[in-house]
C-alpha positions in Angstrom: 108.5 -87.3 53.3 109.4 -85.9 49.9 106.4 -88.5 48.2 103.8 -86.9 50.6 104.6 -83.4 50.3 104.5 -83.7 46.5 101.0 -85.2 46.6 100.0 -82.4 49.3 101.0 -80.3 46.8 99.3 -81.8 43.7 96.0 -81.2 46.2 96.3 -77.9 47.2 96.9 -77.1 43.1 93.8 -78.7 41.9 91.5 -76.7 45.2 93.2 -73.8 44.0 92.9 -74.0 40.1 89.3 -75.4 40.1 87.6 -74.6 42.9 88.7 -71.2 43.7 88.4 -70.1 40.3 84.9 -71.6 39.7 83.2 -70.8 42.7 84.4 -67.0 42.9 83.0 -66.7 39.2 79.2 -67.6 41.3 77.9 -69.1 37.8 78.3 -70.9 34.8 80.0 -68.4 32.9 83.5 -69.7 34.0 86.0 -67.2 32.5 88.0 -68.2 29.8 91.7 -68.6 30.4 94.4 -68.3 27.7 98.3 -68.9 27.4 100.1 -66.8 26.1 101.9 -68.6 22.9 104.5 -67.7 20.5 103.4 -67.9 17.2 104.7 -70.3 14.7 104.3 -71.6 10.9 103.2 -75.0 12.1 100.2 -73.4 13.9 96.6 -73.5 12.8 95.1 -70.0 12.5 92.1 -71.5 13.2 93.3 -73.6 16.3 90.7 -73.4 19.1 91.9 -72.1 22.8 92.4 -75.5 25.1 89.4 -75.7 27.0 89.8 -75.1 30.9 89.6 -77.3 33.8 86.8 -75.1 34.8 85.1 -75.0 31.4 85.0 -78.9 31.0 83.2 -79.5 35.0 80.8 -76.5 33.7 80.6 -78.8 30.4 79.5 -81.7 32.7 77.3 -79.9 35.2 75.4 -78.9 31.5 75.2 -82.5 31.2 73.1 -83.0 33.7 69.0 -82.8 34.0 67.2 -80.6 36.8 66.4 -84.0 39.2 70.0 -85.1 38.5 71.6 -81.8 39.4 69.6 -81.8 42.7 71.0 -85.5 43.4 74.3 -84.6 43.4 73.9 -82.4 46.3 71.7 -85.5 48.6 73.6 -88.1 50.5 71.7 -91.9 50.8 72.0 -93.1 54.2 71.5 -97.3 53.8 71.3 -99.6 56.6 70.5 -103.0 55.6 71.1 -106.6 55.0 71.7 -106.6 51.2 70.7 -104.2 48.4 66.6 -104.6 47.8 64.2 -102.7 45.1 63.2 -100.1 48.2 66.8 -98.3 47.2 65.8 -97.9 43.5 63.5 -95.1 44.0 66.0 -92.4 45.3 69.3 -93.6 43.1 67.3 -94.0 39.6 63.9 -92.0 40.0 65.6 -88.8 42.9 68.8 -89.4 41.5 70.8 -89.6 44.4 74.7 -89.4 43.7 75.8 -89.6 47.0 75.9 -92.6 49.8 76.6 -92.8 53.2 76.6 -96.8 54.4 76.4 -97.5 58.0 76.4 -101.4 59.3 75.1 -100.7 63.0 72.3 -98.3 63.3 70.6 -96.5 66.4 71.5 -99.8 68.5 70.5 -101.9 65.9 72.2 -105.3 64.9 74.9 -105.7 62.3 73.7 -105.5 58.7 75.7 -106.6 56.8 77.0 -109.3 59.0 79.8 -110.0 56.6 82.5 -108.4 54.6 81.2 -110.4 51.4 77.8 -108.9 52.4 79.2 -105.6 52.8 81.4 -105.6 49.5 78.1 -107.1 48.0 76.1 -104.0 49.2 78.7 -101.2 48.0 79.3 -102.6 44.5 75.1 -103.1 44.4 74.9 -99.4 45.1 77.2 -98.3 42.5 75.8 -100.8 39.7 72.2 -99.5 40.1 72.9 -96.1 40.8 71.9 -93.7 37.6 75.1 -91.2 38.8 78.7 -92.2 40.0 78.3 -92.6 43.8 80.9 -91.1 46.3 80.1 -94.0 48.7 80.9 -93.2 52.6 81.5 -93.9 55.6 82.7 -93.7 59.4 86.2 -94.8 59.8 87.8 -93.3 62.7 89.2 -96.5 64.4 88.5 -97.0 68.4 84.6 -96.8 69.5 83.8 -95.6 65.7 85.0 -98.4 63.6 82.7 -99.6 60.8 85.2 -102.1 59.3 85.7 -103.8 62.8 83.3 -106.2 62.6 84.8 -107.9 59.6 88.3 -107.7 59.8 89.3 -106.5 63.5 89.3 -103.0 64.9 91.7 -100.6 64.5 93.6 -98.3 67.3 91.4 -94.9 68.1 92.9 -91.7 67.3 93.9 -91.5 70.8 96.1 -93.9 71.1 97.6 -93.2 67.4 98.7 -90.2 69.1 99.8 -91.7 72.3 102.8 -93.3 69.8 104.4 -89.9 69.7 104.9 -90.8 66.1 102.4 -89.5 63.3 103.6 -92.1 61.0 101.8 -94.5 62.9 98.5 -92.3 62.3 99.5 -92.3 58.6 100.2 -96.0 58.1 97.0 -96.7 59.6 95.0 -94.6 57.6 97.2 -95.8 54.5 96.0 -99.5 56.0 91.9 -98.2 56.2 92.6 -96.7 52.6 93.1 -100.2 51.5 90.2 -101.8 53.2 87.7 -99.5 51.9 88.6 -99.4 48.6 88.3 -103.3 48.6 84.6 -102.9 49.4 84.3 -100.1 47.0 84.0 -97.2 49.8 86.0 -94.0 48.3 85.5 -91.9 50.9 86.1 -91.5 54.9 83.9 -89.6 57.2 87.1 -89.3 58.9 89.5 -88.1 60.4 88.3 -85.7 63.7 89.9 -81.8 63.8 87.9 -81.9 67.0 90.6 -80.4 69.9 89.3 -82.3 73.4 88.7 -79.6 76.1 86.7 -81.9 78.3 83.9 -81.8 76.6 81.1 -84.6 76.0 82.0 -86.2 73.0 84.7 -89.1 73.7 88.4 -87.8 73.6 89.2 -91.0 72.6 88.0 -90.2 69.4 90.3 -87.0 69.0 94.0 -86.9 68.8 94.4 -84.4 71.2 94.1 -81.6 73.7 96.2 -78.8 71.4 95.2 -77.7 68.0 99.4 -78.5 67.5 98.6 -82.1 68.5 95.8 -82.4 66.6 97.3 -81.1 63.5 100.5 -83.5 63.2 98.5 -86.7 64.2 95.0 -85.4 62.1 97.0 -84.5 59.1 99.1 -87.4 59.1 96.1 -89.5 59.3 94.4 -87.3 56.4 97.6 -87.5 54.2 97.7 -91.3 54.3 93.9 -91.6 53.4 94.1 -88.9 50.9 97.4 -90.1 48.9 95.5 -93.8 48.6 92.6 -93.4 46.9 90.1 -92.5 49.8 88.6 -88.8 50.3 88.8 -87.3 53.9 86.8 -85.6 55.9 87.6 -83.5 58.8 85.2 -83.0 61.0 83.2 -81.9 63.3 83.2 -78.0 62.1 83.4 -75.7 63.8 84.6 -78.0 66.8 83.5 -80.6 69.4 86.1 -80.5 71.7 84.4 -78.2 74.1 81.0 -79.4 73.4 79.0 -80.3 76.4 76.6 -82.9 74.6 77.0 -85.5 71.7 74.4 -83.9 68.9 73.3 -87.1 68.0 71.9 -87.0 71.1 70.5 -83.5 72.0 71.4 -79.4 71.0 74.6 -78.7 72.1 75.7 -74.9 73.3 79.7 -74.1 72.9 80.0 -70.9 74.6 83.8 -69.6 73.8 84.5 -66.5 72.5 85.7 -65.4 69.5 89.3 -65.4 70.4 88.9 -68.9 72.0 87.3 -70.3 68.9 90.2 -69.0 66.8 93.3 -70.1 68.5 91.3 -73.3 69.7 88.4 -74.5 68.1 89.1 -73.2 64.6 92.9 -73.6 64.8 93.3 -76.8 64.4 90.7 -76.6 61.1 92.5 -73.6 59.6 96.1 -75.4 59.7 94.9 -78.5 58.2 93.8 -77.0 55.2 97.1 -76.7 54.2 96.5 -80.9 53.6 93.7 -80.0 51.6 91.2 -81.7 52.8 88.5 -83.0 49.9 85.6 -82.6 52.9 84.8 -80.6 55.9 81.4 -81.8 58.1 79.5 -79.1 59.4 77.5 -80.3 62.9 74.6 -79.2 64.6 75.9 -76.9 67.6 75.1 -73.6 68.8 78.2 -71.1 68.9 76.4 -67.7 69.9 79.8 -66.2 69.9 79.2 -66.2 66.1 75.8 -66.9 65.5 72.8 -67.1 68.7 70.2 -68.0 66.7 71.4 -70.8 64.1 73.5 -73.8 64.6 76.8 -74.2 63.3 75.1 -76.7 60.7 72.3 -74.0 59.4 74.6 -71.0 59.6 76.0 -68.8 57.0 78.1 -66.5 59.3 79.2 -69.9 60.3 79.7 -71.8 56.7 80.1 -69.0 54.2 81.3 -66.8 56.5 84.0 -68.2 58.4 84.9 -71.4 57.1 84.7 -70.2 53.9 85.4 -66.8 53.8 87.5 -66.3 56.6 89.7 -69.4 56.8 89.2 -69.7 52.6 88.0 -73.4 52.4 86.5 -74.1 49.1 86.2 -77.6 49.2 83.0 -79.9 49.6 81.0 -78.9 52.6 79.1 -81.9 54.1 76.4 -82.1 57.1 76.1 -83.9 59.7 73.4 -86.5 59.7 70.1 -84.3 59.1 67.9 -86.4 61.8 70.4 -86.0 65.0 68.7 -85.5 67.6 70.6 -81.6 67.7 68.9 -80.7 64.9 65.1 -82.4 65.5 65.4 -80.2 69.1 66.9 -77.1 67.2 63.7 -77.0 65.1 60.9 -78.3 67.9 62.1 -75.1 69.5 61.3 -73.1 66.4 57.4 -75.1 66.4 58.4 -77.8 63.9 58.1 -80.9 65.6 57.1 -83.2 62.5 60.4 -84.9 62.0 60.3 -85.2 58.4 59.3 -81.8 58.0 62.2 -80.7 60.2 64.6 -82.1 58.1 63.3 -81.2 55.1 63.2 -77.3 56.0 66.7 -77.5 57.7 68.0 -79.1 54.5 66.9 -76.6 52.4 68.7 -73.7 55.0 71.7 -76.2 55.4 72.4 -75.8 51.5 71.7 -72.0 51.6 74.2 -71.5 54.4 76.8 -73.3 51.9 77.0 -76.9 52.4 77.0 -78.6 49.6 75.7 -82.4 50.3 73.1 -82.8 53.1 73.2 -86.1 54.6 69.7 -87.5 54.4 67.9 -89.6 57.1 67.5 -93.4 56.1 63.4 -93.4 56.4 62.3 -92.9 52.8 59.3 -90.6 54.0 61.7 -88.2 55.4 64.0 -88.7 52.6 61.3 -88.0 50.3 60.6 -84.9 52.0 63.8 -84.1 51.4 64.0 -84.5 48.0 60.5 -82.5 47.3 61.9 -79.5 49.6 65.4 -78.9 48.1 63.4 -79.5 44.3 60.3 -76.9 45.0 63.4 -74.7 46.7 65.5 -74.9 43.8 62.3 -74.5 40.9 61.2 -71.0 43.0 64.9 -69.9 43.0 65.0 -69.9 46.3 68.2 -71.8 45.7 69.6 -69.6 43.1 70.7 -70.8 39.8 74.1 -69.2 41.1 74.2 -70.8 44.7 73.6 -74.4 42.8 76.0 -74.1 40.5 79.0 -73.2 43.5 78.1 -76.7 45.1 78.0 -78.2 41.9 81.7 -77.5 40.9 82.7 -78.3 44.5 81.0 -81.5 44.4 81.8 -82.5 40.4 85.7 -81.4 40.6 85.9 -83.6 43.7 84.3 -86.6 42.0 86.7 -86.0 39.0 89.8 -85.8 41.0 88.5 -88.9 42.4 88.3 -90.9 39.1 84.8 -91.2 39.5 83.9 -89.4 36.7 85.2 -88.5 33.3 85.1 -84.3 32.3 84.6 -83.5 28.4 87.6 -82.7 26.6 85.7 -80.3 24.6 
């Protein structure tokens, strides 16, 4: 117990020394902070002050050119047999610096249909890719289980709780750590904060019916990811449990109030943070107690507001796949029924609400809407030089912490 509260605490230093500090700041000019040290005749009068954490991710972000910039804050969805030229567009010419991999797609068949193929296809992605990837994808365990195909399926967060022991959660997630990493995945969409209430999405895929259950068995299983290699994600913000449709499959309305969401809902979210979690995904659900007109997914009150703001969250902020059915419905209803234009509009609100990588839809004219959308939004200023720069440091101080990258020293 002493090993993981040491690394928890490692975790919640580096949210709190990088993030914090660089994302209240709101732009590049990251203030420059100073020991204090006593003087002495071996020191240099002209000794420069040691750079900053903050100062050498603001040093990278520099780095980086307008199409690059706008890359790190897309996510790649792939869905196929083996890498082909089709992906060299959006990870050398967009820039893309973010990857979602899914092996079974809308009832599709299994691509890759083998753990060499799949290990074939990660390391692909990351040799052609003009940006260091973070590669993702879903491993809850039970009836979401991506690695299952290849190398047997793992217990759902159900029955991890049904042990009564949350080392059980953490050994698994220790176990999925290790499997990932083999095919090069470094981060899990995974695991759910999600408190079941009876709602539509399967509680076999949460870890239980109080946000107290859900904390020991959702932390545990985000602690054993998290101290091997893997980023977590907890999801789905700002809760499923009460949900009374799958958003993948059509707009969802939870209608608790305030002071349900907050010692249900958001509960078990707001204690978890104290595992400092490298991802939170935002869905696409309507919470009118908060917000009637956006979903949770395109809200600032929602994003900025609460998660942010409220509960103080300041790590990466990640949607929800962009061409759920939720979200397609949410903006038919508002008269935009193309789909690629749907997405493309609702990414651009997504980041202005404070997410910071919007998972893009696999078809590359919708992902190419994308692309043109957040770019024209960013060149107007629409998306401020400020607001870029937030998901930036987010995004960049997560990738470093992951080894992914390498910050200037100077």
């Amino acid at each position: 117990m002493t090993h993981r509260h040491r690394w928890r605490g490692l975790r919640v230093g580096w949210l709190a020394c990088v993030l914090l500090v660089a994302v209240a700041c709101g732009t590049t000019q990251v203030p420059t902070v100073v020991p204090t040290v006593t003087p002495s005749r071996s020191a240099s009068p002209t000794a420069s002050p040691p750079i900053t954490l903050a100062q050498r991710i603001d040093a990278y972000i520099a780095h980086l050119t307008p199409t690059q910039q706008i890359g790190q804050l897309l996510m790649l969805s792939v869905y196929t047999s083996a890498y082909s030229g089709s992906l060299n567009q959006p990870l050398q010419q967009w820039d893309i610096a973010n990857v979602i991999v899914y092996n079974q797609y809308n009832g599709g068949p299994l691509r890759p249909t083998t753990l060499t193929g799949m290990t074939q296809l990660v390391h692909a992605l990351h040799s052609h890719a003009n940006q260091p990837l973070i590669v993702a994808t879903d491993e809850e365990g039970g009836l979401v289980d991506r690695l299952a195909p290849y190398d047997g399926a793992s217990p759902s967060p159900q029955s991890l709780a049904a042990t009564g022991d949350p080392q059980h959660a953490y050994a698994q997630a220790q176990l999925d750590a290790q499997r990932l990493s083999a095919v090069g995945i470094n981060t899990d969409f995974a695991p759910l904060a999600d408190v079941y209430q009876g709602g539509a999405v399967a509680q076999s895929r949460m870890f239980g019916t109080t946000p107290a259950q859900v904390v020991l068995y959702a932390g545990a299983f985000l602690d054993g990811l998290q101290q091997h290699g893997i980023a977590g994600t907890l999801k789905h913000w700002p809760g499923l449990g009460a949900s009374p449709a799958n958003p993948d499959f059509g707009l969802p309305t939870v209608t608790h109030s305030q002071a349900q969401l907050n010692s249900v809902d958001f509960a078990s979210f707001r204690a978890l943070l104290a595992h400092a979690p490298d991802m939170i995904m935002a869905t696409h659900v309507l919470v009118p107690a908060y917000d009637a007109h956006l979903p949770a997914s395109l809200s600032p009150v929602l994003i900025d507001g609460v998660l942010r703001q409220q509960l103080g969250y300041q790590g990466v902020v990640v949607t929800d796949s962009m061409d759920a059915q939720g979200l397609l419905q949410f903006m038919a209803q508002q008269g935009i029924a193309n789909p690629a234009q749907a997405i493309a509009l609702a990414s651009v609100e997504a980041i202005l609400a404070g997410n910071d990588i919007v998972e893009c839809p696999i078809e590359t004219d919708r992902l190419g809407a994308v692309v043109a959308a957040v770019t024209s939004a960013v060149q107007s200023g629409r998306i401020t030089p400020e607001r870029l720069h937030q998901s930036l440091v987010r995004i960049i101080a997560l990738k470093a912490h992951l080894g992914l990258i390498t910050l200037p020293l100077h």
